[in-house]
C-alpha positions in Angstrom: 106.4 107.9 110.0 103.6 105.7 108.5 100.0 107.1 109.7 100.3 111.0 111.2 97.1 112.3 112.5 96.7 116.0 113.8 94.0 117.9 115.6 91.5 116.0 113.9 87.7 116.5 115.0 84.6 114.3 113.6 81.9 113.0 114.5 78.2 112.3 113.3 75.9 114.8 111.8 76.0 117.7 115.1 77.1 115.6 117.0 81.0 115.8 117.8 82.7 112.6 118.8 86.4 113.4 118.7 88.4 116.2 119.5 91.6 117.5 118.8 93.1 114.1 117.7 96.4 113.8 117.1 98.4 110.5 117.2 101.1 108.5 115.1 102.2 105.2 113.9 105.6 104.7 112.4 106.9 101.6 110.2 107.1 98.4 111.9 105.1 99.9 114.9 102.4 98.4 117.2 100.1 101.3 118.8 97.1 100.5 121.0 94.4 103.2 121.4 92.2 102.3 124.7 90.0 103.5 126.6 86.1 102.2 127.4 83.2 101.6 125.6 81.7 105.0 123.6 85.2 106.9 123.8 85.7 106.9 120.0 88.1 104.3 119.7 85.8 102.7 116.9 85.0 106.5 114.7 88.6 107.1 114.8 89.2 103.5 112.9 86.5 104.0 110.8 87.8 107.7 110.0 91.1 106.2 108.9 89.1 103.6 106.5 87.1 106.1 105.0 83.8 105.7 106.3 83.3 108.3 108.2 84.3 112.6 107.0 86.6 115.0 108.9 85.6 118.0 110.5 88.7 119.3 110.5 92.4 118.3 111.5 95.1 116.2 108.8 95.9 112.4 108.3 98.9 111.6 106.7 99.7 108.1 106.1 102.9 107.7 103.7 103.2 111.2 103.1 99.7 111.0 101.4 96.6 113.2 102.3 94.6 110.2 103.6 91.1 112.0 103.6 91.8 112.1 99.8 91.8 108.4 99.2 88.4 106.8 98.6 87.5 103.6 101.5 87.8 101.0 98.0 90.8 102.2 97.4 92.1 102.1 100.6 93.3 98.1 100.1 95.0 99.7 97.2 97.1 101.2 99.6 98.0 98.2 101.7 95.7 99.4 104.1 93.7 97.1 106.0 90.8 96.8 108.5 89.4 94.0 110.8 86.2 95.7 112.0 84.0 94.6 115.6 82.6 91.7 115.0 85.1 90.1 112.4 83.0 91.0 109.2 83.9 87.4 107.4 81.7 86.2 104.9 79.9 83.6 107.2 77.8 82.0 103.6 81.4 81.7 102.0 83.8 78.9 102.5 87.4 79.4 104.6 89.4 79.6 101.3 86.5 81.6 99.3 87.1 84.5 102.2 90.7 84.4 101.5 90.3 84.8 97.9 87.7 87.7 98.3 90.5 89.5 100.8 92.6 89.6 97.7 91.0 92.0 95.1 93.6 94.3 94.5 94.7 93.7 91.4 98.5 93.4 93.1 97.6 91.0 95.6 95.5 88.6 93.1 99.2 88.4 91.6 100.2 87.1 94.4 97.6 85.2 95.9 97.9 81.7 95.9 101.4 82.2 97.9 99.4 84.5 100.4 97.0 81.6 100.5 99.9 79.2 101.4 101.1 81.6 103.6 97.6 81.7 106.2 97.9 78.2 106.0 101.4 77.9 107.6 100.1 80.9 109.8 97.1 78.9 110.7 96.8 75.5 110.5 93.2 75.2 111.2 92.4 77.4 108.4 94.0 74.8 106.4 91.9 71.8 107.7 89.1 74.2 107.3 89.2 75.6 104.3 86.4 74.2 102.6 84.3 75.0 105.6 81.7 77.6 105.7 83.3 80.4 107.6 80.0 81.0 109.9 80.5 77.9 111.3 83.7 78.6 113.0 84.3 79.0 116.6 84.9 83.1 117.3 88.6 82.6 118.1 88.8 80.4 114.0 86.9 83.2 112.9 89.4 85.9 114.2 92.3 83.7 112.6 90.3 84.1 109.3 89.6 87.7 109.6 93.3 88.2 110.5 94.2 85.6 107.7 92.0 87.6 105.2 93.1 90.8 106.3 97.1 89.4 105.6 96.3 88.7 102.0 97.0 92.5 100.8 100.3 92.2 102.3 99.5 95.2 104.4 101.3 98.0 105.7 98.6 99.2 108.1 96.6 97.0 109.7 94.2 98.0 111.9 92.2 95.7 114.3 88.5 96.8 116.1 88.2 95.1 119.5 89.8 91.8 118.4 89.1 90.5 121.6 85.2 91.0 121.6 83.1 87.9 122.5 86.6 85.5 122.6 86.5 83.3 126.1 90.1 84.6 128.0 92.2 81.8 126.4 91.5 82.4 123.1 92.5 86.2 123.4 95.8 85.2 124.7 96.1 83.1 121.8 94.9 86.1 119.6 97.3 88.7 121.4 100.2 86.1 120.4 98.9 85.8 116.7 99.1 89.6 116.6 102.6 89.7 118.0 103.7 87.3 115.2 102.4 89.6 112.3 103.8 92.8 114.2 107.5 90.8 114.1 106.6 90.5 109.8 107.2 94.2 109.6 103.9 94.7 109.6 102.6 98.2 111.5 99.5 97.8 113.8 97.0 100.0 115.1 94.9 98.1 117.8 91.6 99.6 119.8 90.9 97.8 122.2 89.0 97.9 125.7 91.1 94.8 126.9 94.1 97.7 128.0 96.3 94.8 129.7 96.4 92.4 126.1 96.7 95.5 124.4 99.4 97.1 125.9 101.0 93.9 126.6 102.1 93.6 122.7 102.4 97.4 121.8 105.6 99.1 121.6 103.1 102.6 122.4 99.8 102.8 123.4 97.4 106.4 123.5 94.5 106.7 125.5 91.1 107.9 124.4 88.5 109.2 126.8 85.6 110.9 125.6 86.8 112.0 122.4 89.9 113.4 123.4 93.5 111.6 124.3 94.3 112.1 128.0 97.8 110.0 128.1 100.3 108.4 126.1 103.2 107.1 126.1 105.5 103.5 126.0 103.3 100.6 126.6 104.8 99.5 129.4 105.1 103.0 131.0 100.8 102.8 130.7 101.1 99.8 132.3 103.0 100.7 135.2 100.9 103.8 135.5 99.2 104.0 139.0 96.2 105.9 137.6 95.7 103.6 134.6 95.7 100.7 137.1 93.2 102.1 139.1 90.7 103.5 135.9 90.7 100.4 133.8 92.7 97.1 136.1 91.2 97.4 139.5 94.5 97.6 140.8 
């Protein structure tokens, strides 16, 4: 098992925003957390990056306490984290972002064949490189936060809504990108409203309503689930 989380509770100051979390993620996995807007999908992420404290509960990722490693070390730790909104350096070229996602001192070893790598990934970061990254269309941006995010050779990566503000074409696209760096060995932990895309590429998926998980199970068992189909498809 890579990430174990049990009973955890947090939230902001008094105010409690999850309860009684507990989920996992095992090597090689995808897992989609969904559920709508203001569930918690988005504390629990930033929990696990170290932004946020615990209340209470245990996370566990490679048999480490994770509440004991600091959020700048987390990278360290082949852990990485696509927040809402992308958080690319717009001011920064395509290549300069890349470059900045490899500060660990192991991936700068590496770090022109990473480079290489997001190109073959990505063409059009390729033609772009030299191009100011806030003057990409959103889906190119995605790409680059995806592309930046690759260049610690994660173990974890965990995306925030990758689907946000992309027109339905586009997150097709970006669903199929993130199936391709799932099938690298890499484990995924996706939050997502968008429940059909992000169940669509999970191997298990949990649902989060209003702090607390009220299903899981396989992906495509969610799917198929009558209630789910009803609450978040119109089906």
């Amino acid at each position: 098992m890579l990430l174990e989380i049990k009973d955890l509770c947090a939230g902001y100051g008094d105010l409690q925003v999850l309860f009684n979390i507990s989920m996992n993620v095992d090597e090689g996995e995808v897992v989609s957390l969904v559920g709508s807007n203001g569930a918690g999908k988005t504390t629990l992420l930033r929990i696990l990056s170290g932004l946020e404290p615990v209340k209470s509960g245990t996370i566990t990722y490679r048999g480490e306490d994770l509440t004991r490693i600091k959020a700048y070390e987390k990278a360290d730790h082949r852990i990485a984290h696509i927040p809402q909104g992308r958080g690319i350096l717009g001011s920064l070229s395509v290549r300069e972002n890349l470059v900045m996602g490899a500060y660990p001192k192991a991936a700068r070893a590496a770090l022109e064949e990473n480079i290489q790598k997001s190109f073959e990934m990505f063409p059009i970061l390729k033609e772009r490189q030299n191009q100011m990254a806030g003057s990409l269309s959103g889906g190119e941006q995605q790409m680059l936060a995806i592309a930046r995010a690759l260049m610690i050779s994660p173990k974890l990566l965990m995306l925030d809504e990758p689907s946000l503000g992309l027109a339905p074409i586009v997150v097709k696209d970006m669903f199929e990108i993130i199936s391709n760096v799932a099938k690298q060995g890499v484990s995924i932990l996706i939050v997502e409203q968008n429940l059909n895309q992000a169940l669509s590429v999970a191997d298990r998926g949990y649902v989060l309503e209003t702090g607390q998980i009220v299903m899981e199970g396989k992906a495509s068992d969610l799917l198929a689930n009558e209630q789910i189909q009803a609450a978040y498809l119109g089906i």
